[in-house]
C-alpha positions as a Markdown table, in Angstrom:
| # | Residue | x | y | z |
|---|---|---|---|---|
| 1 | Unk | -20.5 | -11.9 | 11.8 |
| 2 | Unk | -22.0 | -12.5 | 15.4 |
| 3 | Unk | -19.1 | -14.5 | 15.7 |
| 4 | Unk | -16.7 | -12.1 | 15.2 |
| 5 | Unk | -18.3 | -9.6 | 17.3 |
| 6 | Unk | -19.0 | -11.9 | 20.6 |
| 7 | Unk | -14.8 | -12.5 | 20.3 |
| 8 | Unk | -14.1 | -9.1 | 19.3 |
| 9 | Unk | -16.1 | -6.1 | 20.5 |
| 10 | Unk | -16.6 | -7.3 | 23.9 |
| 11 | Unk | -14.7 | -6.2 | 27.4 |
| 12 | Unk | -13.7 | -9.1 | 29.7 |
| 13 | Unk | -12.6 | -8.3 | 33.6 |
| 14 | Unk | -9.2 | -9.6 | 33.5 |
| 15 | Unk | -6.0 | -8.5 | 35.0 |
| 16 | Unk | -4.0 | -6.1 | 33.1 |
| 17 | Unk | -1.6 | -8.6 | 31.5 |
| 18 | Unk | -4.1 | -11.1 | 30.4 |
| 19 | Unk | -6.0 | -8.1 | 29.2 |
| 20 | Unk | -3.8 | -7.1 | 26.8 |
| 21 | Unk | -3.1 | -10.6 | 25.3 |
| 22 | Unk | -6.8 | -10.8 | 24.9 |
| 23 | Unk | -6.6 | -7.8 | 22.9 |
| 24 | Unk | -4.2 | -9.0 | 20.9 |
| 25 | Unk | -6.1 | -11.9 | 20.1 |
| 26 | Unk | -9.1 | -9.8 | 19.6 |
| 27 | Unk | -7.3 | -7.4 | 17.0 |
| 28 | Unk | -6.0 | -10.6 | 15.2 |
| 29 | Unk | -9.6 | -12.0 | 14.8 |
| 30 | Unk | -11.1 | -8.7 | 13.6 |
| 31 | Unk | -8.3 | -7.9 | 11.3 |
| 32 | Unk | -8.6 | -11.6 | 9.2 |
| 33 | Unk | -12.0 | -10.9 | 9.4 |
| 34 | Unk | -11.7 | -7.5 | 7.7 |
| 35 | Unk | -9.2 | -9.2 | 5.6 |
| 36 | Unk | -12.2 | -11.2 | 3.8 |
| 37 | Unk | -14.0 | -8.2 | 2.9 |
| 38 | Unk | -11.2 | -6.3 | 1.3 |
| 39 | Unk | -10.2 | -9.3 | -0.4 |
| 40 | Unk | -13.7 | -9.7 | -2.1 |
| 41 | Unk | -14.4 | -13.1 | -0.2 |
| 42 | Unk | -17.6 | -11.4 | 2.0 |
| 43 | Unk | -19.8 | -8.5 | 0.9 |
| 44 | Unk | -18.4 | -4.8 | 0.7 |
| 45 | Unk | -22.0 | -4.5 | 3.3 |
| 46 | Unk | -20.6 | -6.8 | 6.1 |
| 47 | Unk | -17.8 | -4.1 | 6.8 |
| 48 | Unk | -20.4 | -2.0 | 8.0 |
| 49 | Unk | -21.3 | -4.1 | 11.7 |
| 50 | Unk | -17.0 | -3.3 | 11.2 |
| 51 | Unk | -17.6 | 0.1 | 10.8 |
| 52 | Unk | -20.5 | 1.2 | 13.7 |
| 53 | Unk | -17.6 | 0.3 | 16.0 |
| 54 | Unk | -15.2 | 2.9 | 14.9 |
| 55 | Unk | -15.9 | 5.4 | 17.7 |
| 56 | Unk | -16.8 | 2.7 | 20.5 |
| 57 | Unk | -13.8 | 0.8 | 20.2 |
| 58 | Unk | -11.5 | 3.8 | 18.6 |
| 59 | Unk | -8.7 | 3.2 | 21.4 |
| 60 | Unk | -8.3 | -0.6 | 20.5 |
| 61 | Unk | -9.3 | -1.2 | 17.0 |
| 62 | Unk | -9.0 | 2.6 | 15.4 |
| 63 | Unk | -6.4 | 1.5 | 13.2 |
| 64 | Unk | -7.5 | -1.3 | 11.6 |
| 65 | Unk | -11.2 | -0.1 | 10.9 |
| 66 | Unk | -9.7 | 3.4 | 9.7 |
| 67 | Unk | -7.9 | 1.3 | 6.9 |
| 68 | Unk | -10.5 | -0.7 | 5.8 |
| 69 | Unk | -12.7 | 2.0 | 5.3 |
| 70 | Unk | -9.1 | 3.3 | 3.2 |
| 71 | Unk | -9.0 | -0.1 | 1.4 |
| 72 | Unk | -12.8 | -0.7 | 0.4 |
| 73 | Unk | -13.1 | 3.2 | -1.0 |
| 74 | Unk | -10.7 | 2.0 | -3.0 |
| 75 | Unk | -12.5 | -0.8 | -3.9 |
| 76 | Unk | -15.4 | 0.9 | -5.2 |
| 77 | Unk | -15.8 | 4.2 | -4.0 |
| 78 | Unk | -19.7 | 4.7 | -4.1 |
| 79 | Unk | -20.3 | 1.1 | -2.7 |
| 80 | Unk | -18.0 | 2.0 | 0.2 |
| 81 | Unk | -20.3 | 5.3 | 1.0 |
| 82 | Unk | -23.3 | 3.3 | 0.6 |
| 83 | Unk | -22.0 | 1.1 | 3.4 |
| 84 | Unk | -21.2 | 4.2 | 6.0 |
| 85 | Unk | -25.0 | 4.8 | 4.9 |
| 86 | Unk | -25.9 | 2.1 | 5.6 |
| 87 | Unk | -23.9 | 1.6 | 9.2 |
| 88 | Unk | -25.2 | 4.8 | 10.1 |
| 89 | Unk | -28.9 | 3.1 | 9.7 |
| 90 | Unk | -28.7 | 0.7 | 11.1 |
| 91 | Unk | -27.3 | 1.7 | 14.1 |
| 92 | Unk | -30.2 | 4.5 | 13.8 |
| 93 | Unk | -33.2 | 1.8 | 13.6 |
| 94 | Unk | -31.6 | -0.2 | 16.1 |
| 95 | Unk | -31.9 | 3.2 | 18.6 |
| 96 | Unk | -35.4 | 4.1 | 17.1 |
| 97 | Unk | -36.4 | 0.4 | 18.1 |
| 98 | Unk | -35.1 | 0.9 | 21.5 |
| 99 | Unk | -37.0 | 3.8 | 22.4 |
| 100 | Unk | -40.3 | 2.4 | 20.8 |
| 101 | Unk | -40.1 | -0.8 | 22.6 |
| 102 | Unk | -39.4 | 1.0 | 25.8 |
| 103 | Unk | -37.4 | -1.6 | 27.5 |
| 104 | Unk | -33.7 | -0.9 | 29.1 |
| 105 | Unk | -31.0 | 0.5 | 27.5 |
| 106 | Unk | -29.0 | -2.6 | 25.3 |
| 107 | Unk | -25.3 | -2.7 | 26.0 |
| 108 | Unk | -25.4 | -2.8 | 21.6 |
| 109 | Unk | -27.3 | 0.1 | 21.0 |
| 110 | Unk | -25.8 | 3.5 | 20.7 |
| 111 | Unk | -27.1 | 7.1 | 21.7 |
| 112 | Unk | -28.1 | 9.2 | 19.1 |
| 113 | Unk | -25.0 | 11.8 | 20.1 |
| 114 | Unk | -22.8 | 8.8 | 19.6 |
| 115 | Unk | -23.9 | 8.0 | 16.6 |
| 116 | Unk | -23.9 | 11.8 | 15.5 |
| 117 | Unk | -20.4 | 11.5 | 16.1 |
| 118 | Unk | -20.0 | 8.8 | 14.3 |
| 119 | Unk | -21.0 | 10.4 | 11.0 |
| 120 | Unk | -19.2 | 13.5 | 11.9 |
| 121 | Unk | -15.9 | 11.0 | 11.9 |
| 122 | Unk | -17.1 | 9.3 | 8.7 |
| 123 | Unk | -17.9 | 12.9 | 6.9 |
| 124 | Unk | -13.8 | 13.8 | 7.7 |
| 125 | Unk | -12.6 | 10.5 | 6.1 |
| 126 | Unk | -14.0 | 12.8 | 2.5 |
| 127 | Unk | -11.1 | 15.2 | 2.5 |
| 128 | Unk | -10.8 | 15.5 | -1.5 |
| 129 | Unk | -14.4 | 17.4 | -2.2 |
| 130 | Unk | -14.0 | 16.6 | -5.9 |
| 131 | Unk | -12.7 | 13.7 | -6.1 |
| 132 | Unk | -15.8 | 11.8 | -3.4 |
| 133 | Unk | -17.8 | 14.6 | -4.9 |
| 134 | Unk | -21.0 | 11.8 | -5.6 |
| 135 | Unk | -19.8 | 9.5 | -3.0 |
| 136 | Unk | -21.4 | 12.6 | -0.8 |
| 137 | Unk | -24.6 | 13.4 | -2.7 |
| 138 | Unk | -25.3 | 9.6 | -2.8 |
| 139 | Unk | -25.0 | 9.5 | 0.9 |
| 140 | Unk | -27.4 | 12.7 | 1.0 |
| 141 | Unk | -29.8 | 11.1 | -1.6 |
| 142 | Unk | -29.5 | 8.3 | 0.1 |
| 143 | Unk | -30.5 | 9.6 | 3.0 |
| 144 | Unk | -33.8 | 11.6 | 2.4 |
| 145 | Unk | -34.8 | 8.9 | 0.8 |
| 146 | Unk | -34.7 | 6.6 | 4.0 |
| 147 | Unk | -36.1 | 9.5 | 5.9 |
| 148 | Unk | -39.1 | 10.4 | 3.4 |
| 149 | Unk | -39.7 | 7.3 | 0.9 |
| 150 | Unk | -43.1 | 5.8 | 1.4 |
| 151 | Unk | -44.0 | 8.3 | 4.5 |
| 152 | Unk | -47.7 | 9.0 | 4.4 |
| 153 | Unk | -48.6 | 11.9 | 6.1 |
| 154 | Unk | -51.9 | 11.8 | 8.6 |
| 155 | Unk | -53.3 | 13.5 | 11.2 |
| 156 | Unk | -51.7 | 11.2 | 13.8 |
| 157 | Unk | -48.5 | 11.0 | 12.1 |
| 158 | Unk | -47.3 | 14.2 | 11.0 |
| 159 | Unk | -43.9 | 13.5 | 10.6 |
| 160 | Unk | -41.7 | 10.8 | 9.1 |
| 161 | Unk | -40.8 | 8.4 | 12.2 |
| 162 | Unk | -36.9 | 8.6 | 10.8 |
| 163 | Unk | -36.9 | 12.3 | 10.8 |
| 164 | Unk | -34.5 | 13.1 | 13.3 |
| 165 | Unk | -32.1 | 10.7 | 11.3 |
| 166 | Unk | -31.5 | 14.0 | 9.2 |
| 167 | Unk | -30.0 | 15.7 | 12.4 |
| 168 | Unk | -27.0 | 12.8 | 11.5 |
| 169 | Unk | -27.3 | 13.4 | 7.4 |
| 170 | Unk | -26.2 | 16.8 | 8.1 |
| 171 | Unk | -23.3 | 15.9 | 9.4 |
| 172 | Unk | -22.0 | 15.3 | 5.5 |
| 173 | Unk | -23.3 | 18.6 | 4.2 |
| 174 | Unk | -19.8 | 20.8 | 4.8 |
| 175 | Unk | -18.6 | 17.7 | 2.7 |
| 176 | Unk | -20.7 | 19.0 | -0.5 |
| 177 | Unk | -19.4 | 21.4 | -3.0 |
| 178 | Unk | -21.6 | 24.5 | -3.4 |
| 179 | Unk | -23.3 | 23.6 | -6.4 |
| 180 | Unk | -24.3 | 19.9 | -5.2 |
| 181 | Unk | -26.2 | 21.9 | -1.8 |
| 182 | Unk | -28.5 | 23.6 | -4.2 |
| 183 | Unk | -29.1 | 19.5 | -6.3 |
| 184 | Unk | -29.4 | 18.2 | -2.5 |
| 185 | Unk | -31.7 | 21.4 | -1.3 |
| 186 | Unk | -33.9 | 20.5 | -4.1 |
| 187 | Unk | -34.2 | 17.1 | -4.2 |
| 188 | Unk | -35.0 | 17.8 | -0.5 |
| 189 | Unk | -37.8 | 20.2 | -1.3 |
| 190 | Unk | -39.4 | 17.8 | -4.0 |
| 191 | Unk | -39.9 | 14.8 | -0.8 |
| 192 | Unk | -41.3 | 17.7 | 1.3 |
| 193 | Unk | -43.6 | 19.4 | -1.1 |
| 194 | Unk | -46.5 | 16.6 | -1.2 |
| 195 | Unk | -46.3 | 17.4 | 3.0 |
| 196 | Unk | -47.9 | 19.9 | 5.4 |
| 197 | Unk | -44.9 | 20.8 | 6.8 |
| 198 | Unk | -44.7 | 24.3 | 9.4 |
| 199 | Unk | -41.4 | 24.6 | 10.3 |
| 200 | Unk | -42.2 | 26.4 | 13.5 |
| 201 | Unk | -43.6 | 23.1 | 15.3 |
| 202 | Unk | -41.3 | 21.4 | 16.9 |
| 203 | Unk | -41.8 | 18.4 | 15.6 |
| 204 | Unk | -40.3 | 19.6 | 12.4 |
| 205 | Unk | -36.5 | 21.1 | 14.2 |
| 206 | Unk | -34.6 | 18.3 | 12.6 |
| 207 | Unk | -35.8 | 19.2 | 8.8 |
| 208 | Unk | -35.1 | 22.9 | 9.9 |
| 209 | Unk | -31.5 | 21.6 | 11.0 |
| 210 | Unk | -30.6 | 20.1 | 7.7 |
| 211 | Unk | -32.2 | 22.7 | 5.4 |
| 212 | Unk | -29.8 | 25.2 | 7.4 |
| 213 | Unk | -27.0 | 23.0 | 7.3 |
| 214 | Unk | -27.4 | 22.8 | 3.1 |
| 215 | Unk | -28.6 | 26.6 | 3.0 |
| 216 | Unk | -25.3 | 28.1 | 5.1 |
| 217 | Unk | -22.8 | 27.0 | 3.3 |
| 218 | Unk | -24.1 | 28.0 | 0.0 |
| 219 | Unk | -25.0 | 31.9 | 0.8 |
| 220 | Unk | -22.1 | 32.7 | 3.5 |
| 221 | Unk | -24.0 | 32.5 | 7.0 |
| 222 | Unk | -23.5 | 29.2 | 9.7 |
| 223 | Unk | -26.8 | 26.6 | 10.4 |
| 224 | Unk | -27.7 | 28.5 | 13.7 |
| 225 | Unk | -28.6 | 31.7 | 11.7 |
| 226 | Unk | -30.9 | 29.3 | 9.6 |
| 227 | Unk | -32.4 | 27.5 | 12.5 |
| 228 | Unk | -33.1 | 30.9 | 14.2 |
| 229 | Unk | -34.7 | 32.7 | 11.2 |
| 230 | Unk | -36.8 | 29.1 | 10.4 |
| 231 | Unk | -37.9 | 28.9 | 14.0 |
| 232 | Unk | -38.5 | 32.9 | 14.9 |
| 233 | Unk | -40.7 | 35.1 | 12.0 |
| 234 | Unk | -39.7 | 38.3 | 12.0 |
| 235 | Unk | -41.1 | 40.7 | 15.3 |
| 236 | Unk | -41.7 | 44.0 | 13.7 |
| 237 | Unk | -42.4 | 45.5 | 17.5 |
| 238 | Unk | -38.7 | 43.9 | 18.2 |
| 239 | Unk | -36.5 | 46.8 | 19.0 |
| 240 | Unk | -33.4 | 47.9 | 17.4 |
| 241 | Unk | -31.1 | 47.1 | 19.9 |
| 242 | Unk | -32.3 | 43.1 | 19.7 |
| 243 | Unk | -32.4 | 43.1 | 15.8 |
| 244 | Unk | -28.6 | 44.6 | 16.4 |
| 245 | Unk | -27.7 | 42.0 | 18.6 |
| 246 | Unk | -29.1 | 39.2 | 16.5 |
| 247 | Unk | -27.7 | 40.1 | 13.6 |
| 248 | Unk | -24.0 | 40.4 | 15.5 |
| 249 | Unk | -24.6 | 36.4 | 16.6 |
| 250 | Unk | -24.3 | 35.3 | 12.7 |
| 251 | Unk | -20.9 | 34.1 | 12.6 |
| 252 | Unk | -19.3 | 33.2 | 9.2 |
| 253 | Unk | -19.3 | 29.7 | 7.7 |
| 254 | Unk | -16.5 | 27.9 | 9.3 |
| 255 | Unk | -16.1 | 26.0 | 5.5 |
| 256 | Unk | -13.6 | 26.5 | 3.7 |
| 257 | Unk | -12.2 | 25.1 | 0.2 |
| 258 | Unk | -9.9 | 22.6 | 0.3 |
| 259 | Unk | -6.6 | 23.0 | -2.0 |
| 260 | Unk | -6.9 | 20.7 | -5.1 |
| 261 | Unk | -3.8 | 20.3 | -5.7 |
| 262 | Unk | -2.8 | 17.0 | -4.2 |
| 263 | Unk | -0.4 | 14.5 | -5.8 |
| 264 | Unk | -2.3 | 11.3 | -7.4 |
| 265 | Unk | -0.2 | 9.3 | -4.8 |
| 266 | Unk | -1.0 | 11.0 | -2.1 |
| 267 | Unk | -3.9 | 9.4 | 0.3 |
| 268 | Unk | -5.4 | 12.4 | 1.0 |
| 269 | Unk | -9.1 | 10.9 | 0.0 |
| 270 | Unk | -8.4 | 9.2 | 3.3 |
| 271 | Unk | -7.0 | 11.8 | 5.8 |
| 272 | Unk | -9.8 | 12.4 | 8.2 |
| 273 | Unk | -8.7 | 15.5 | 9.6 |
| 274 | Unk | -5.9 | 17.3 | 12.1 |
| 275 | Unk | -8.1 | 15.7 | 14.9 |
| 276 | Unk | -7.5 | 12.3 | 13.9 |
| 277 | Unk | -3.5 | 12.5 | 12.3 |
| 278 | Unk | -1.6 | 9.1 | 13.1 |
| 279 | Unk | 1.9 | 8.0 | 13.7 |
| 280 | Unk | 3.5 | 5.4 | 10.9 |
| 281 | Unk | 2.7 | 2.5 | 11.9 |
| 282 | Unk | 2.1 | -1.4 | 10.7 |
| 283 | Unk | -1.3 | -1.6 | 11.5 |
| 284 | Unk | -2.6 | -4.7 | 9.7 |
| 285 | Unk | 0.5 | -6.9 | 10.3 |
| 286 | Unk | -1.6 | -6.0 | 13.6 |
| 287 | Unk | 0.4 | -5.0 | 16.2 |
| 288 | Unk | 0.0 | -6.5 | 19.6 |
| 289 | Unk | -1.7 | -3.4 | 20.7 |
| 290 | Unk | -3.2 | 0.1 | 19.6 |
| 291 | Unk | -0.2 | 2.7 | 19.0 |
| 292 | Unk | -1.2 | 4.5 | 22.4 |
| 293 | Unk | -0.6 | 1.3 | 24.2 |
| 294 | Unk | 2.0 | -1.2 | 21.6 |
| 295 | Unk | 3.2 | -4.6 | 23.7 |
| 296 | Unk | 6.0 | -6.0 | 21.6 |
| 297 | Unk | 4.5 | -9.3 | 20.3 |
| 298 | Unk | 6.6 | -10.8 | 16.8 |
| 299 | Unk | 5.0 | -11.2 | 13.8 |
| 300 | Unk | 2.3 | -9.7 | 11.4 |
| 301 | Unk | -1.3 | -11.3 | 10.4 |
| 302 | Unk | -1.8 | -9.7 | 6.8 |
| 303 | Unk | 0.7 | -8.3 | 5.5 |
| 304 | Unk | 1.1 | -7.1 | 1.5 |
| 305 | Unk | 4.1 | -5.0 | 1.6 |
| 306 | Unk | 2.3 | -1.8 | 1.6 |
| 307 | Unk | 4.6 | 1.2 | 2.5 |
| 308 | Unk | 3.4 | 3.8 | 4.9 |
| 309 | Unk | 3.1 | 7.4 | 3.9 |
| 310 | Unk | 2.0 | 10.4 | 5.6 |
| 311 | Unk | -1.2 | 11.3 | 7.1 |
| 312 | Unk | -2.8 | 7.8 | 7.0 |
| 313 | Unk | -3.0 | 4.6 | 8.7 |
| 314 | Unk | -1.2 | 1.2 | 7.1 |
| 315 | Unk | -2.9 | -1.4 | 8.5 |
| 316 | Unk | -1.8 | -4.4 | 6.0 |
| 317 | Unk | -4.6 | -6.6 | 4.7 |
């Protein structure tokens, strides 16, 4: 895998021509390589170094990462979501790491914004609610778990040392039917009950952030009018005017159910979202470029005879 990633996910200071043939090359190399895992020949779990690139390299590689996140769901749905968990952190360690050791920024490790996004782009990929309905809780499980499994709270550690990692988990939570935020919210509460926890301090904000972000949803209101009630008790000195205004910043929850009736052929399990719609194209018999920028080299690298339909990406492997 370092391999692929020293030839493929790097940026050389060519001229504009040579660039582009590099890239072709480049998209060639990760696109066998991706080949492998969809094909069965490496683990489902080596797609996700693939994966932590998605946003990074978007312009160049979009396509091809897009399907194989497509092709391994359809693999095995629930090992697929394990391996955006486990992408996710990685890439989350890797910061934590980072900022422990103190040294300069690596050129490999991401921002925690960028990896935010990241699992914002991952969380669209789940358009059918029902049908990736435990694909999401696992990733929720999943994630406490990481955040809260063998934390031992003391006086100089009051908090879990991955607890801003469920800033990122709540990135999934518009993604989980109402029902499954009440499981989530209480498999939540039973890894926080054994803890002093004040939700005031600010040490606490990102537990605040995904108990809002599970809580909205379910009764009507958005996260911010959670994180406002969790962080400010009630003033009873606070005049009317202010308790007016407040109550005029709750907006409604921008969620809203998604029709169930597609067709069984339709790849809606994989349409990420009206942000992210792409034009028909070949993908995996890898074009010589990404569609914003095509160069017209002959040829494909994996091809199956897959036919494009709408509202997804058909990159061959």
């Amino acid at each position: 895998m370092q391999l692929v990633k020293s030839m493929t996910f790097t940026v050389g200071e060519d001229s504009e021509v040579e660039r582009l043939e590099e890239l072709h090359r480049r998209r060639n190399v990760l696109a066998a390589f991706c080949k492998l895992i969809v094909h069965r020949v490496l683990e489902m779990s080596m797609a996700a170094e693939v994966f932590m690139y998605y946003m990074k390299y978007h312009n160049d590689f979009g396509d091809i990462i897009k399907e194989t996140m497509y092709r391994t769901r359809q693999m095995d749905k629930m090992d697929s979501a394990r391996t955006l968990v486990l992408c996710l952190q990685q890439l989350f360690v890797r910061l934590k790491r980072e900022q422990e050791s103190g040294a300069r920024a690596h050129p490999g490790v991401q921002t925690f914004t960028s990896i935010k996004e990241l699992a914002r782009r991952f969380a669209l990929t789940f358009g059918d609610l029902i049908k990736f309905r435990e694909c999401v809780v696992v990733i929720h499980r999943n994630g406490i778990e990481f955040v809260f499994q063998e934390f031992g709270q003391t006086p100089d550690a009051p908090t879990p040392p991955y607890l801003s990692y469920l800033t990122i988990l709540g990135e999934f939570s518009s993604k989980l039917l109402k029902q499954d935020k009440k499981i989530v919210f209480s498999y939540l509460q039973k890894h926080t009950v054994e803890h002093i926890v004040d939700l005031r301090e600010e040490c606490w904000q990102p537990l605040v952030y995904y108990r809002a972000s599970l809580l909205a949803a379910a009764e009507g209101e958005d996260a911010v009018s959670y994180v406002s009630s969790d962080r400010k008790p009630y003033l009873p000195g606070r005049s009317p005017f202010s308790k007016q205004k407040l109550e005029g910043s709750k907006s409604p929850c921008p969620f809203s159910p998604v029709d169930s009736k597609v067709s069984k052929g339709h790849r809606s399990s994989f349409s990420p979202s009206h942000q992210e719609k792409t034009t028909d194209a070949d993908p995996f018999s890898v074009p010589a470029d990404p569609p914003a920028k095509r160069l017209n080299f002959e040829g494909s690298v994996l091809s199956t005879g897959h036919e494009a339909e709408d509202d997804t990406v058909d990159v061959e492997l």
